[in-house]
N, C-alpha and C positions, 0 to 999 in steps of 0.2 A: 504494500500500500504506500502509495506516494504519501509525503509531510508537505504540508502545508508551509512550513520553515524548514529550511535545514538545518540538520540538530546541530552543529557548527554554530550556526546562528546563535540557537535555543540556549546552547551551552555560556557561550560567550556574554546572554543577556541575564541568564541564571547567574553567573560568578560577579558579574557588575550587583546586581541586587545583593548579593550576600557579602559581600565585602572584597579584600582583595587578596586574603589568600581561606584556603577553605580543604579540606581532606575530599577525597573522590567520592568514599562512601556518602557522605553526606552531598554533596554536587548531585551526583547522578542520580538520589532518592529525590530531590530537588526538580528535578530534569525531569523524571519518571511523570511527578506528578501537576505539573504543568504542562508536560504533553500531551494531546489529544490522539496519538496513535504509540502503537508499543513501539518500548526502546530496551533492545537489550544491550548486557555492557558491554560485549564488544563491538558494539557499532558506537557505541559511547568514549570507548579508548580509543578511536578511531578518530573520531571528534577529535578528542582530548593531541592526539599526535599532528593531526592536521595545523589543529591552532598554533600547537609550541612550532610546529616547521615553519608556518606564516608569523612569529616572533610578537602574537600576541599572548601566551600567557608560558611560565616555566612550568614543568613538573621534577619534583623532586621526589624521589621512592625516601623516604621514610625508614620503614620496616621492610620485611618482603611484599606482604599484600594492600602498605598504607602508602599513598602518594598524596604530597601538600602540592595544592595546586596555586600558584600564585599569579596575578594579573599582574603585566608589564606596564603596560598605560591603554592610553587611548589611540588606534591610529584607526583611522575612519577611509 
């Protein structure tokens, strides 16, 4: 099923609303339920690699299965 947004987008508007840095479990329960079609995680880590390749937000691994994700700025 096509999205109305791409979850790229969805993500990017999600992390703006919550602050500027935020853990994935929490982002993507976030994402999950502001979407109107299903998101599973790895179409979400997908998202989440895209962004950091386009130099809008870092991820840093944490633990093995914790990543802090932090917004760089704003580039429009």
């Amino acid at each position: 099923m096509w999205r109305e947004v791409p979850l790229h987008y969805l993500v990017l508007e999600r992390l703006r609303k919550m602050g500027t840095s935020v853990r994935d479990q929490d982002l993507y329960a976030d994402v999950v339920k502001s979407s109107t079609t299903q998101v599973s995680f790895s179409d979400f880590l997908r998202a989440l690699m895209s962004l950091e390749i386009r130099g809008f937000i870092s991820v840093t691994l944490i633990k093995e299965d914790v990543r802090m994700i932090s917004l760089l700025g704003d580039k429009e």
